[in-house]
N, CA, C and O atoms as a MOPAC input file, in Angstrom:
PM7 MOZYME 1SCF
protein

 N    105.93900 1   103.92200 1    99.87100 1
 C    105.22600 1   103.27400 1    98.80000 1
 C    104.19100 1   102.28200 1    99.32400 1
 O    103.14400 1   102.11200 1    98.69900 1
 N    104.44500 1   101.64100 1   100.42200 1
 C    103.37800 1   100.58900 1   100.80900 1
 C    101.99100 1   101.84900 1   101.41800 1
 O    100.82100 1   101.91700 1   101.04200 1
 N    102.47700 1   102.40800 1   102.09800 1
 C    101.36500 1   103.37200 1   102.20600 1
 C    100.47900 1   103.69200 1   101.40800 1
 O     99.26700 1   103.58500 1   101.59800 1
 N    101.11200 1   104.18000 1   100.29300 1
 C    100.43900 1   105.10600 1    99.06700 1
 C     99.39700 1   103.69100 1    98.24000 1
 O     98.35600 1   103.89900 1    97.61600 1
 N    100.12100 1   102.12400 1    98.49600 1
 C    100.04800 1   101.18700 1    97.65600 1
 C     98.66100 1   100.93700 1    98.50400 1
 O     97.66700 1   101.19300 1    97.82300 1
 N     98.41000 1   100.54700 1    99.67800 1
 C     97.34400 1    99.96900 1   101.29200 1
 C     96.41700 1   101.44500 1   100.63700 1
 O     95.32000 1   101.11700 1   100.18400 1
 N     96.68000 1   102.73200 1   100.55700 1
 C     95.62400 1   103.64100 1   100.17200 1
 C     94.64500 1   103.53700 1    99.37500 1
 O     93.49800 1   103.78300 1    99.74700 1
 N     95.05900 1   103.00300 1    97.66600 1
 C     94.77400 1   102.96300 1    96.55300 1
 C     93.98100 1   101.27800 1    96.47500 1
 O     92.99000 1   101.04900 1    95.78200 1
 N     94.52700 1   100.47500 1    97.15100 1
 C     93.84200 1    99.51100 1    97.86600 1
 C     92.66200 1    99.49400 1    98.32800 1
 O     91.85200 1    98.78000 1    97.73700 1
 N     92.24200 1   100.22200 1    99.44200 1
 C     91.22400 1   100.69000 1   100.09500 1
 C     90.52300 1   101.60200 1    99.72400 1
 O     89.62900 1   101.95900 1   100.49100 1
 N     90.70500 1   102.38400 1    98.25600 1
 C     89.94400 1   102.76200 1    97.77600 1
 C     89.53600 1   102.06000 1    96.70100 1
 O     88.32600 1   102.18900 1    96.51400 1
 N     90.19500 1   101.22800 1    95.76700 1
 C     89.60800 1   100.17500 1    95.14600 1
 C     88.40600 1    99.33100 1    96.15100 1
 O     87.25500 1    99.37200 1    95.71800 1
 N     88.56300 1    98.83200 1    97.02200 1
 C     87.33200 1    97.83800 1    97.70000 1
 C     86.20500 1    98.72100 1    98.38300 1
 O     85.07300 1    98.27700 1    98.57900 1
 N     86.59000 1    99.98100 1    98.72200 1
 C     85.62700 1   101.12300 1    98.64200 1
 C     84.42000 1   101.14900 1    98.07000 1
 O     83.26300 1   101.01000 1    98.46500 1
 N     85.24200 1   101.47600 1    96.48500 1
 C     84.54100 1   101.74600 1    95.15000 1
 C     83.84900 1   100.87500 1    94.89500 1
 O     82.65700 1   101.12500 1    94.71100 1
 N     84.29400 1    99.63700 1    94.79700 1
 C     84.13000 1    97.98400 1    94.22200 1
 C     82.66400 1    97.86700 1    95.50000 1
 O     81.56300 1    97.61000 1    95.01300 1
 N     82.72100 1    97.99100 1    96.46300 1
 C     81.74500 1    97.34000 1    97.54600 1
 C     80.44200 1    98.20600 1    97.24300 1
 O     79.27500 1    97.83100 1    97.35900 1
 N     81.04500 1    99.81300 1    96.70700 1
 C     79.41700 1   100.78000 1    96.63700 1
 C     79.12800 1   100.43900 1    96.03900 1
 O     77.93100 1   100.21900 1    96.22800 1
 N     79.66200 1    99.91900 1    94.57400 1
 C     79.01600 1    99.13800 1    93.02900 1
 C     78.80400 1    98.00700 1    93.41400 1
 O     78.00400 1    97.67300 1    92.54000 1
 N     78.92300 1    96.93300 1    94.20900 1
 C     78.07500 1    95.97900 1    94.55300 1
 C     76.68600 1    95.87800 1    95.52100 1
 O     75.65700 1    95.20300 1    95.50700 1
 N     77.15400 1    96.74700 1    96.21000 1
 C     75.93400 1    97.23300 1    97.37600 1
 C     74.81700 1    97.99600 1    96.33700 1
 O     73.61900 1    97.75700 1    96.48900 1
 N     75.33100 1    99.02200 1    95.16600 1
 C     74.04100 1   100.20400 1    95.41400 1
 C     73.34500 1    99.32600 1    93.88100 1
 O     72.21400 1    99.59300 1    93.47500 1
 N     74.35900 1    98.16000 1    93.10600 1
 C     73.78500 1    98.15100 1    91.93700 1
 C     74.18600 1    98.86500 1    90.87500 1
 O     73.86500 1    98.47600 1    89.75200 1
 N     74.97500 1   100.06200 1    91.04900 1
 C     75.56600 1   100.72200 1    90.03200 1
 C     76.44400 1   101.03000 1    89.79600 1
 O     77.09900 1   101.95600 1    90.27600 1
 N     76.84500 1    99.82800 1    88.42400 1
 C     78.41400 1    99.52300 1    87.90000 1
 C     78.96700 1   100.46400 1    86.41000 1
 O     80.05200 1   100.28200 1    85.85600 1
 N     78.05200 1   101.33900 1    86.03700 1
 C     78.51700 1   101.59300 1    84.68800 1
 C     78.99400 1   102.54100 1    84.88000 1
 O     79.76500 1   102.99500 1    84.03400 1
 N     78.71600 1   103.28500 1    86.15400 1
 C     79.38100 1   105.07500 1    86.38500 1
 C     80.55000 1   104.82000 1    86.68400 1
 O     81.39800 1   105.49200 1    86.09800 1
 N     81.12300 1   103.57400 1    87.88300 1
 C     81.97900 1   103.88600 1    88.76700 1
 C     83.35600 1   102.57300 1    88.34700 1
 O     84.47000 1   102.65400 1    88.86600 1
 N     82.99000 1   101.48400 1    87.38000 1
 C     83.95500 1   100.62100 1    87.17100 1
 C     84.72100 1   101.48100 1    86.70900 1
 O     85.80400 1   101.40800 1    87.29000 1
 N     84.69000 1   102.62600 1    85.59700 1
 C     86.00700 1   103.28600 1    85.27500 1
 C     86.94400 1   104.15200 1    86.10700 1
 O     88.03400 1   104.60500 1    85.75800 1
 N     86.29700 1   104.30300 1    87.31000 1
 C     87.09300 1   104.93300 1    88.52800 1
 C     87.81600 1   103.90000 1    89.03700 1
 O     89.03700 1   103.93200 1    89.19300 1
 N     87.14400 1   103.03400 1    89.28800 1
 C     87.99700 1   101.78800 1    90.04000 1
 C     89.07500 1   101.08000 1    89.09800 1
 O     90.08500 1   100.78900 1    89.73800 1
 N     89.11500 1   100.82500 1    88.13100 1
 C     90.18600 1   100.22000 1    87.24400 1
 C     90.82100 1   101.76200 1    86.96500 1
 O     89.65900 1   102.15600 1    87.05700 1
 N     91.27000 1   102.48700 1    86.81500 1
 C     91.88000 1   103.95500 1    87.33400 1
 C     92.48000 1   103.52700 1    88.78100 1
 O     93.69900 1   103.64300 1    88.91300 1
 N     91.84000 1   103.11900 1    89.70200 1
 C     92.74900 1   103.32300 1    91.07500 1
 C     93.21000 1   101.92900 1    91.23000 1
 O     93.48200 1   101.50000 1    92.35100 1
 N     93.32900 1   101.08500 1    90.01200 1
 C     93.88400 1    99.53000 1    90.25100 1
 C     94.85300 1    99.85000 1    89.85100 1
 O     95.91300 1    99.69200 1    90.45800 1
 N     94.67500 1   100.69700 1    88.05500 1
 C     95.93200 1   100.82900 1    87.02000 1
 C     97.06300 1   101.66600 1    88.21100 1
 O     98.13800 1   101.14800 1    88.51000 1
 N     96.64400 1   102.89200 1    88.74400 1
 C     97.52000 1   103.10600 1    89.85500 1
 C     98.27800 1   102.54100 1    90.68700 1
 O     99.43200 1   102.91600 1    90.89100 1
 N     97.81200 1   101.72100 1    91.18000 1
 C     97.87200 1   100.71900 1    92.53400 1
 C     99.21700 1    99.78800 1    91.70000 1
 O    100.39800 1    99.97100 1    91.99700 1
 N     98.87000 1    99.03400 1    90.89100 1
 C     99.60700 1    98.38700 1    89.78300 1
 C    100.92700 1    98.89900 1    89.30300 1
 O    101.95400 1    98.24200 1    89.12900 1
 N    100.69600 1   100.45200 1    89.07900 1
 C    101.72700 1   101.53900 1    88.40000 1
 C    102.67100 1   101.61600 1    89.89500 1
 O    103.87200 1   101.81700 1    89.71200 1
 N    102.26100 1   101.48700 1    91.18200 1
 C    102.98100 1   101.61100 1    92.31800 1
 C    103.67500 1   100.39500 1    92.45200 1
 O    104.89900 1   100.32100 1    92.56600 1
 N    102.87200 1    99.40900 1    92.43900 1
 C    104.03400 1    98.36300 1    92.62500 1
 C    105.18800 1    97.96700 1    91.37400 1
 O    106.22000 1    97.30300 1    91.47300 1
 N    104.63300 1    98.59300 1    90.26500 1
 C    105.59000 1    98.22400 1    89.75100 1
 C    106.88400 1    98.87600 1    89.64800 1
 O    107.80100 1    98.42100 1    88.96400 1
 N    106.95200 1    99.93100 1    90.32100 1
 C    108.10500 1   100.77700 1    90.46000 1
 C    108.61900 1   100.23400 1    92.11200 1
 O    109.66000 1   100.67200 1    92.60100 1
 N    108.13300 1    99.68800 1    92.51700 1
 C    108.42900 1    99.48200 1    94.15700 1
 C    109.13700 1    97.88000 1    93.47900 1
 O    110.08000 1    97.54200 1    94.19400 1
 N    108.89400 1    96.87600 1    92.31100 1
 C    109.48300 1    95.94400 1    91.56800 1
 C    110.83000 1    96.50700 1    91.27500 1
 O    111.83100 1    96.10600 1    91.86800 1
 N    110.85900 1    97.42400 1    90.37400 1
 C    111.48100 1    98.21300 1    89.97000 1
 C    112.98100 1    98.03000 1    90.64700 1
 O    113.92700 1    97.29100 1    90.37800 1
 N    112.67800 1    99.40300 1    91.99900 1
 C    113.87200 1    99.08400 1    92.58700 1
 C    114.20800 1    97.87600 1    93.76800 1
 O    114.97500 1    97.91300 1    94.73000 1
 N    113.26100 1    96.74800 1    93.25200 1
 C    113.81900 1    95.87000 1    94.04700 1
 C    115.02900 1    94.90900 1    93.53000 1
 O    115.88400 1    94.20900 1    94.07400 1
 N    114.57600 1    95.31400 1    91.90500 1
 C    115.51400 1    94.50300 1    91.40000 1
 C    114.87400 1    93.46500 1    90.73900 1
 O    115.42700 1    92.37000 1    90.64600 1
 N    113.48800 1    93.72900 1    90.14500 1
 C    113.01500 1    92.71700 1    89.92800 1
 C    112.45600 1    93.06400 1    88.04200 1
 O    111.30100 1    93.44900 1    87.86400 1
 N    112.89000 1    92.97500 1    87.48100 1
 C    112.59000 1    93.87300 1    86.39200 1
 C    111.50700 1    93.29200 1    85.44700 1
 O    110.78700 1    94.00600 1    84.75000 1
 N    111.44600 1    91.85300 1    85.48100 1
 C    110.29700 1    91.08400 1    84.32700 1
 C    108.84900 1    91.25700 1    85.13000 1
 O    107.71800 1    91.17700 1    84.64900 1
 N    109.17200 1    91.47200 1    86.25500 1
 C    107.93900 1    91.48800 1    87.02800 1
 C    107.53200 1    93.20600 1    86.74000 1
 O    106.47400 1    93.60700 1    86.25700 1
 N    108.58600 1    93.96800 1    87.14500 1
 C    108.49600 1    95.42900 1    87.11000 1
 C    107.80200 1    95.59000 1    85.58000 1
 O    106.74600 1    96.21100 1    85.45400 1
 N    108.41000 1    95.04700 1    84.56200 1
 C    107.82500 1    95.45100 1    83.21100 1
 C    106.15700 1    94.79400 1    82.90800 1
 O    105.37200 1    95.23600 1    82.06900 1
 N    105.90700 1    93.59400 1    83.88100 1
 C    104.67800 1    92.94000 1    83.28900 1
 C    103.67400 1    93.93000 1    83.89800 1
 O    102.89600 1    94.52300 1    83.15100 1
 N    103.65700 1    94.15800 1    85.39500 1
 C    103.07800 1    95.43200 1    85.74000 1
 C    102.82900 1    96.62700 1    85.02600 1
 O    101.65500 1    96.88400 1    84.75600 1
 N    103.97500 1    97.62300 1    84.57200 1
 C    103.98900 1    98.14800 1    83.73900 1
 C    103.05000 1    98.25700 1    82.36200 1
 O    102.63500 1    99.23900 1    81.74600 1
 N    102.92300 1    97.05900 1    82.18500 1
 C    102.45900 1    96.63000 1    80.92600 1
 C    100.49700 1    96.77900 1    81.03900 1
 O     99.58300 1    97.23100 1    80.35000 1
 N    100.67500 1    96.09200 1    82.33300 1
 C     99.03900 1    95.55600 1    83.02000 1
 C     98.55400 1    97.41900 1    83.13500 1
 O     97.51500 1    97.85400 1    82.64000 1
 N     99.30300 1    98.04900 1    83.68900 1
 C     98.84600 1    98.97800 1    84.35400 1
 C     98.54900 1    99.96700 1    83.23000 1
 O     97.63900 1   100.77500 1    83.41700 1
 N     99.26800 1    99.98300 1    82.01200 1
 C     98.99500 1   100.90900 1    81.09700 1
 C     97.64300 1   100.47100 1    80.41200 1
 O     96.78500 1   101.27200 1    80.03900 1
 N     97.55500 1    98.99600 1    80.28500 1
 C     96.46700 1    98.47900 1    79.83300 1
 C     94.55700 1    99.12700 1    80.45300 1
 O     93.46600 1    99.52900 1    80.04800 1
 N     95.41100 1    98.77200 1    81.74500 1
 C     94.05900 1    99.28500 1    82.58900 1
 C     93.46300 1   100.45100 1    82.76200 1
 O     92.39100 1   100.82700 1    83.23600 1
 N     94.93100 1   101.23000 1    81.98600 1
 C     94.40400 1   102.90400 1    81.85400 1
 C     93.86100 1   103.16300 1    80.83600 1
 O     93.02000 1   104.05800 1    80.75600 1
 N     94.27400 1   102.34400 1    79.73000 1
 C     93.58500 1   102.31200 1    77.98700 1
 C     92.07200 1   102.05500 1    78.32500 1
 O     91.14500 1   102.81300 1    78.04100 1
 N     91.99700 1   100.98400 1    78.91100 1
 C     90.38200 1   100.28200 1    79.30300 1
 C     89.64900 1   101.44100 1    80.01700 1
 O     88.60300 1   101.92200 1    79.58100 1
 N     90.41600 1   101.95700 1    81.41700 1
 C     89.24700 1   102.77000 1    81.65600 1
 C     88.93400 1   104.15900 1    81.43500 1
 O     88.06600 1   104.84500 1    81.97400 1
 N     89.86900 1   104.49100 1    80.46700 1
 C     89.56400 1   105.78500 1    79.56800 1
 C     88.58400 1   105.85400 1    78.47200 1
 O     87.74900 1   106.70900 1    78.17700 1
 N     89.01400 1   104.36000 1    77.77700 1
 C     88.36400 1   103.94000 1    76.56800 1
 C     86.78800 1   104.37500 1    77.28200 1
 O     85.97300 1   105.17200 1    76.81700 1
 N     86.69600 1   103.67100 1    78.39000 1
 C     85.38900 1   103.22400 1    78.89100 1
 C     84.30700 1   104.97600 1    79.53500 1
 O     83.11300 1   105.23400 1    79.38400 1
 N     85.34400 1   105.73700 1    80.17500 1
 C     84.73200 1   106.86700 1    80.42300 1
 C     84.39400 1   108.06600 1    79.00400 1
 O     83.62900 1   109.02300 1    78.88300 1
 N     85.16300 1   107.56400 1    78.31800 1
 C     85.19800 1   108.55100 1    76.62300 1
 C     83.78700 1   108.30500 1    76.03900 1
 O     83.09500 1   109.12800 1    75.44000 1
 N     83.46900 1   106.91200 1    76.35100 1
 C     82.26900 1   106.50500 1    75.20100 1
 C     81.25200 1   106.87800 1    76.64800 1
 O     80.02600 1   106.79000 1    76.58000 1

């Protein structure tokens, strides 16, 4: 899981650095909040079985959010 978690990571600051470098944020913010809501969705199951469950659920919570947002955002 830390693997998969350091991956999704490094492709968030990837994404995030070409949209600051090239200037163009309207194509690619909904990819990147997609590989946060992920990133988010990983730790919160890595919460999960740590035993940590208010944390596991606020994640949970964040991460579904971030998938509403950047769906909402690629639909329109």
């Amino acid at each position: 899981m830390k693997i998969l978690r350091l991956i999704l990571a490094i492709i968030v600051v990837a994404l995030s650095s070409y949209a600051l470098i090239t200037g163009i944020f309207g194509g690619i913010i909904p990819y990147v909040l997609f590989f946060i809501g992920l990133m988010l969705l990983v730790t919160g199951i890595t919460e999960f079985r740590e035993k940590r469950k208010a944390t596991a659920i606020t994640l949970f919570l964040v991460s579904g959010f971030t998938f509403y947002v950047s769906f909402k955002i690629l639909l329109n």
